[in-house]
N, C-alpha and C positions, 0 to 999 in steps of 0.2 A: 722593230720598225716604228717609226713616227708618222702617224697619220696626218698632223698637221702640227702649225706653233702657232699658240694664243698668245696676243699681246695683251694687256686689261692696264686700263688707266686704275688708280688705286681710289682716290678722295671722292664720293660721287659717283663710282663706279662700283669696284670688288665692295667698298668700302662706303656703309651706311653716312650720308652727307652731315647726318647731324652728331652722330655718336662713335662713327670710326670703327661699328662692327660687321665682319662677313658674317655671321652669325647665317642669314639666311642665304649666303652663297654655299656653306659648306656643304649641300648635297651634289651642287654642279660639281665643284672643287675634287671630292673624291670619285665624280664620275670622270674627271680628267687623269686623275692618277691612274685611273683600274683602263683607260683608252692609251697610258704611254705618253699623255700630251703636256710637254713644255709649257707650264703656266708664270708667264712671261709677265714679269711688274714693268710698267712703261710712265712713269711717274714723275711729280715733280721734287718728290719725295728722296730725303738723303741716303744717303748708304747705309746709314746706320738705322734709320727708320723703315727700311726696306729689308736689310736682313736680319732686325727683327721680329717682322709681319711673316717674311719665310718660315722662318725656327716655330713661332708659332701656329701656323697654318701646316707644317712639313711637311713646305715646298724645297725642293732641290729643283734648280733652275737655275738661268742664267738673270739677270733684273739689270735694266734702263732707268738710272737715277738721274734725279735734277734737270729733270726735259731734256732729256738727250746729252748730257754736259759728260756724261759716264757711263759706260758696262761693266757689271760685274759678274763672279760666277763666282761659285767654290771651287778651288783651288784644284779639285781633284776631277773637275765635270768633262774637259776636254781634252784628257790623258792622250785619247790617241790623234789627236791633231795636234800641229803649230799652229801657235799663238801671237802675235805679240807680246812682249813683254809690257809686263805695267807692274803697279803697285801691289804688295801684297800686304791685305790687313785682315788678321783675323781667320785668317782659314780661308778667305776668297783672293782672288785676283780680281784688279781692278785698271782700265783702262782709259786711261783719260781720251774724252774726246773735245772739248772745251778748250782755247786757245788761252783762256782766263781765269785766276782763280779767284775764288772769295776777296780775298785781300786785294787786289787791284781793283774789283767790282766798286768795293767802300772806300777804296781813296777816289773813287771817280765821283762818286754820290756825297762827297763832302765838298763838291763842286756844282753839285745841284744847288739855282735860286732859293732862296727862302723864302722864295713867297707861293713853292710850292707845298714847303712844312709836309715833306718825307719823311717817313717812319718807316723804317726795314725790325727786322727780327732782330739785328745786332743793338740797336737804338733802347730795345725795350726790356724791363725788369724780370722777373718770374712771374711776378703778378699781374703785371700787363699782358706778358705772351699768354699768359694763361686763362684770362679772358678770350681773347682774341680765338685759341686755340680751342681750348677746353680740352686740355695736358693735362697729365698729371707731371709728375714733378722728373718723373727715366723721361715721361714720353718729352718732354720739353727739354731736355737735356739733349736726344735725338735729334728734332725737329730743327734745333740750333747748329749741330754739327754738319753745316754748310762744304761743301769743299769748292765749289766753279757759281754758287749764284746766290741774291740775295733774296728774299724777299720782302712785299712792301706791305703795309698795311692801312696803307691814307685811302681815307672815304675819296678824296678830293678828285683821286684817279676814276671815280665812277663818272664825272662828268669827258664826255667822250673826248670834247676839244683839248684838255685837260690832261687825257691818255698818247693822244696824239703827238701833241706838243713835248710831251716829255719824251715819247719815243723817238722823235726826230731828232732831238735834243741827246739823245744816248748814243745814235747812229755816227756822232762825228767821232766819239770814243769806243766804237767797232760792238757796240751794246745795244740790246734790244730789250723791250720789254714784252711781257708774256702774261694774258689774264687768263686765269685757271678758274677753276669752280668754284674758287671762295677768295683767292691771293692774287696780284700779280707778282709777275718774275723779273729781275733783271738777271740777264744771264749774257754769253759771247751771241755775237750776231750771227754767226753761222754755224750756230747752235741748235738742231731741234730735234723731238723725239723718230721722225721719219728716218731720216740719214741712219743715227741707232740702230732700230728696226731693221732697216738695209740691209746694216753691216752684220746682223746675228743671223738674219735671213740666210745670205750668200756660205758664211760658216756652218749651220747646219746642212745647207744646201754642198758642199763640198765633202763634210765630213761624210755623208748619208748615200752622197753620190744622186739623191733623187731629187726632183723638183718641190720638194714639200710645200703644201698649198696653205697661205698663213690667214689666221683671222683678227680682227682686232675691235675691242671693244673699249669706246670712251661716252665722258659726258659731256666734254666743254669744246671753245674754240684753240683750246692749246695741245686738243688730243686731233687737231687735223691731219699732221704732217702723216701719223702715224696710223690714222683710219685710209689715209690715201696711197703709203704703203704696202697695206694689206689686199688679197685677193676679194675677202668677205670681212665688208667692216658694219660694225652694230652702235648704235647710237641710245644709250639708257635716256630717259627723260633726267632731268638737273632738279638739284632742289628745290627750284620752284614749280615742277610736276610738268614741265615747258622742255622743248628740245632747243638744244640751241642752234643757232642757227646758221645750217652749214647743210650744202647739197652735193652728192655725187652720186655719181651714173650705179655703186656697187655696194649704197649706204642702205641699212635697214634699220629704221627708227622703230622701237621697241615700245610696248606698253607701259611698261614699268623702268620704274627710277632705283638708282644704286644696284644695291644685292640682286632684289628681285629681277630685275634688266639681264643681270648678269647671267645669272641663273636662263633666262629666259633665253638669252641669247645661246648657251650652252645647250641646252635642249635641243636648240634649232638646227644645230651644228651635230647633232645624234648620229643623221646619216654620213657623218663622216667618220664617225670616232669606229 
């Protein structure tokens, strides 16, 4: 029996904001393995950087790649349901949800002014991304293997009017943009991690026969769709030790930022496991 399904935003969440370790999530981590509970990546994060964060964490689960752009699972996780067909790579199956891939994203962006001097992940060398990132050299290999969105890395997008403009600017070509805990996203516009969540929702929900009661934990304004999703949603402080900010009726802002958050939020969630 599944007592519930945890969604966890990764970067800033599961995942320490400056150095990309759960290190101190791992005691929550195996208190959800030993409760049965679905630990759910909901991320902006690629496939390939997602089911590598599984294999080492061993996680088996299903994960929400590139803000909702994708679901995947391994291949073997929902034997006794039907599925949709999708893509199969690697041992998972994978589900496009994203109207848009990669490639039509960067013919669009080679359409953007220059005088807003855009810089995505495709634009830049190993040794750029990896400033920017602080990769190593698999993890930036990962980080690159895009499939539905880009992302950007211009200072210029922190000025708001500046984010704005550009967004409106995306919308006539069915594209949005998306600021995350450190990046923003260009991805499809009726693209985001809630719908995702929804749709893995309803499928355990069908497979299980029960109402299973879900939770979800993020840090930023692009983990909304998917804290608004959830029955009980947890709010980590961001790397600036600041929540961000975002209000609802079923939100619980946490003491602690990344791991520790994570961690904290899992404890709170005891009497359910």
């Amino acid at each position: 029996m599944i007592p519930l399904l945890l969604f966890t935003d990764l970067d800033g969440t599961l995942l320490d904001h400056h150095t990309y370790s759960a290190d101190e999530a791992i005691t929550a981590i195996q208190k959800l393995k030993e409760a049965r509970v679905p630990l759910i990546f909901c991320s902006s994060k690629t496939i390939d950087e997602q089911v590598y964060l599984q294999k080492k964490l061993q996680i088996h689960a299903p994960f929400i790649a590139e803000n909702g752009g994708a679901i995947g699972w391994p291949e073997d996780y929902f034997l006794s349901a039907h599925v949709p067909s999708g893509v199969y790579w690697h041992g998972y199956q994978v589900l496009p949800f994203s109207s848009v891939d990669r490639a039509e994203i960067l013919e669009v962006l080679q359409l953007v002014p220059s005088i807003w001097g855009l810089r995505g992940f495709s634009d830049l060398c190993p040794v750029e991304l990896a400033k920017y990132t602080s990769l190593d050299d698999a993890g930036l290999i990962r980080a690159q293997n895009r499939w539905y969105t880009e992302t950007l890395v211009s200072p210029v997008l922190e000025d708001q009017d500046t984010a704005q403009a550009l967004k409106k600017w995306l919308s006539e070509y069915g594209l949005t943009l998306i600021k995350g805990g450190r990046f923003w996203t260009v991805q499809a516009a009726n693209v985001h991690k809630g719908a995702a969540v929804r749709w893995l929702t309803r499928l355990f929900r069908k497979i299980t026969g029960s109402k299973i009661p879900v939770a979800a934990i993020g840090d930023s304004m692009n983990d909304i769709p998917m804290l608004q999703a959830a029955n009980m949603a947890f709010l980590v402080r961001n790397g600036s030790l600041e929540w961000a900010p975002m209000e609802m009726k079923h939100l619980v802002k946490l003491n602690h930022p990344g791991p520790k958050g994570f961690r904290e939020a899992v404890n709170m969630l005891g009497m359910c496991l």
